[in-house]
N, C-alpha and C positions, 0 to 999 in steps of 0.2 A: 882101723876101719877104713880108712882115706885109700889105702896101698891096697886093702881087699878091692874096693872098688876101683880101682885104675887098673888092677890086674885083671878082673871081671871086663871091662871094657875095655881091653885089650884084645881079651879073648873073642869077645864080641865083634871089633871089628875086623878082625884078624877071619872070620868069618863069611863074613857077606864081601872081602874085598879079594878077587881071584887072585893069583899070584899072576895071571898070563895078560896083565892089563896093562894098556901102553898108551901114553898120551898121544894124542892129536899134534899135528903141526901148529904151529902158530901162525895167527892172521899174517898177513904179509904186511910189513914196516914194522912189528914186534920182532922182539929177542926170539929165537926160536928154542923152544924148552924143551928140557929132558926129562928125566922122571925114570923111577925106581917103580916097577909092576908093584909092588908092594906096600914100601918105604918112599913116598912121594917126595914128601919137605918137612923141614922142622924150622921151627920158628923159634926165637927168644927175643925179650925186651921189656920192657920198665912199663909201668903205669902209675897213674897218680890216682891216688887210694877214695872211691868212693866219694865222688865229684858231689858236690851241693847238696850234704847229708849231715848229721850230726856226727861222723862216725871220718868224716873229710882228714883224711890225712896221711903221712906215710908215706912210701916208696912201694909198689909190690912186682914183686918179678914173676915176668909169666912165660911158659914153655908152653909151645905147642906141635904136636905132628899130624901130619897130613899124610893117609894114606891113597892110594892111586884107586883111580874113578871103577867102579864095579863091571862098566862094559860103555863103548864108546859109537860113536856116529859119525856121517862124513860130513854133517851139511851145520847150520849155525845153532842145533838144538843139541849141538856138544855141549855148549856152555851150562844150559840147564839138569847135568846130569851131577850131583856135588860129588865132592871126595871127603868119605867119613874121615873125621877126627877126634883126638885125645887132645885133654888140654891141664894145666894147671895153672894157678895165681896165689902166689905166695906171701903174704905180708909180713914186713919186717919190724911192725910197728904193734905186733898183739892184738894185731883187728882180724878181722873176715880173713879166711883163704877158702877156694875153692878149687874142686876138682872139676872138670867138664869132658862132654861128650856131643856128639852132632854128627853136621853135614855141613859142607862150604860151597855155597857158588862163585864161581870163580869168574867175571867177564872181562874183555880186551874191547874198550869201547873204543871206536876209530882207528883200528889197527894201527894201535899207538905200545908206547911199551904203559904207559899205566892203563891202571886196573884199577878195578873197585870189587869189593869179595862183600857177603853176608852170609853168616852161619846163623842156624838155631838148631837148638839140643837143651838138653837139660846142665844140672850142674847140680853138686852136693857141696856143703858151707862147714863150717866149723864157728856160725854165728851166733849171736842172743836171736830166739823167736820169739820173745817178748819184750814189752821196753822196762825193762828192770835197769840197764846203763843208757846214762843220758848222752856217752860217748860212745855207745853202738848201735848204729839198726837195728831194729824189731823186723827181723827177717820171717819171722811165722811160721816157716818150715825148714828141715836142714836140705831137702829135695826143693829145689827151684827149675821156674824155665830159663835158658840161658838164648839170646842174641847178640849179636857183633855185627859192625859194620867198620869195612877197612877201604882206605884209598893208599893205592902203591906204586910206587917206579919200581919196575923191571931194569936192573943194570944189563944182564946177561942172561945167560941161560941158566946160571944155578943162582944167583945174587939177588934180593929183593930189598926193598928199604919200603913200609907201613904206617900210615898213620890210623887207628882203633880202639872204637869205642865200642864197650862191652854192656853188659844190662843184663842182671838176674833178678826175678821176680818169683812171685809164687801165683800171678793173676787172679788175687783175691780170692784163693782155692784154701789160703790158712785167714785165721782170725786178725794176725797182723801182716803188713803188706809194705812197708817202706823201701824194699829193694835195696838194688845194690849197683853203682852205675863207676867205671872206670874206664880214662882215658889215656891213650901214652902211643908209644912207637916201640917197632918190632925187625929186625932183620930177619930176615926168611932165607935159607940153602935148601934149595931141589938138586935133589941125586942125580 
């Protein structure tokens, strides 16, 4: 079911993101970035499993790709245009994994090389939606909204180094609502 859906969402964004799409220069005192009209970035890195829950524990490894922004601008309302993404969060410990999908804003505040990103999209679980384990969240629904919020150094023009914290809910849309909230670090390569 997990692979139906990421290949569904693939197709999806593969969709609405042009192939003829080219990033923006970068602020001046930033790394100056490249990018794949397509294939923007792919991300991987570690989280620690479902921060201040009953469910708190583990290792989970997460991948993500970033495709290249739908169509672009010359002035500072580039920033607010996201580049759709796929995502996954694997736990190695028998708890939650999830798959995800979204949008990422990307900003270079101070034409500095860090960054700060926030995505929202959805995400599908492979959690309990009831509280029948006293060592899982009662997730409610296997469909959630998904959030992140990232702060990053930019080494270079493909190299990034992330600190992010993620957050899936159901917004009291199912009977049970405990969520699902992890933290960790990510290395990021642009094409």
């Amino acid at each position: 079911m997990i692979h139906r859906l990421l290949r569904a969402a693939c197709l999806l964004v593969a969709a609405i993101s042009p192939a003829a799409a080219a990033d923006a220069p970068a602020p001046e005192g930033a790394p100056a970035m490249v990018g794949d009209p397509f294939f923007d970035e792919v991300r991987i890195g570690v989280y620690n499993h479902a921060l201040g829950s009953p469910e708190h524990g583990g290792i989970d490894l997460n991948g993500e790709l970033l495709f290249g922004k739908p169509f672009h601008t010359d002035d500072w309302t580039e920033s607010l245009i996201p580049r759709p993404m796929i995502g996954g969060t694997l736990n190695f410990a028998g708890k939650t994994s999830t798959v995800y999908f979204g949008a990422a804003w990307h900003f270079v505040p101070f034409d500095a090389p860090w960054f700060v990103e926030f995505t929202a999209g959805g995400s599908y679980n492979n959690g309990q939606l009831e509280d029948t384990h006293n060592d899982m969240n009662p997730l409610g629904c296997h469909w959630l909204f998904r959030e992140s919020a990232s702060i990053g150094y930019q080494f270079d023009e493909h190299w990034s180094v992330m600190a992010t914290f993620e957050h899936n809910s159901n917004a009291n849309l199912c009977f049970e609502n405990r969520g699902l909230s992890n933290l960790g670090m990510r290395v990021g390569y642009k094409f």
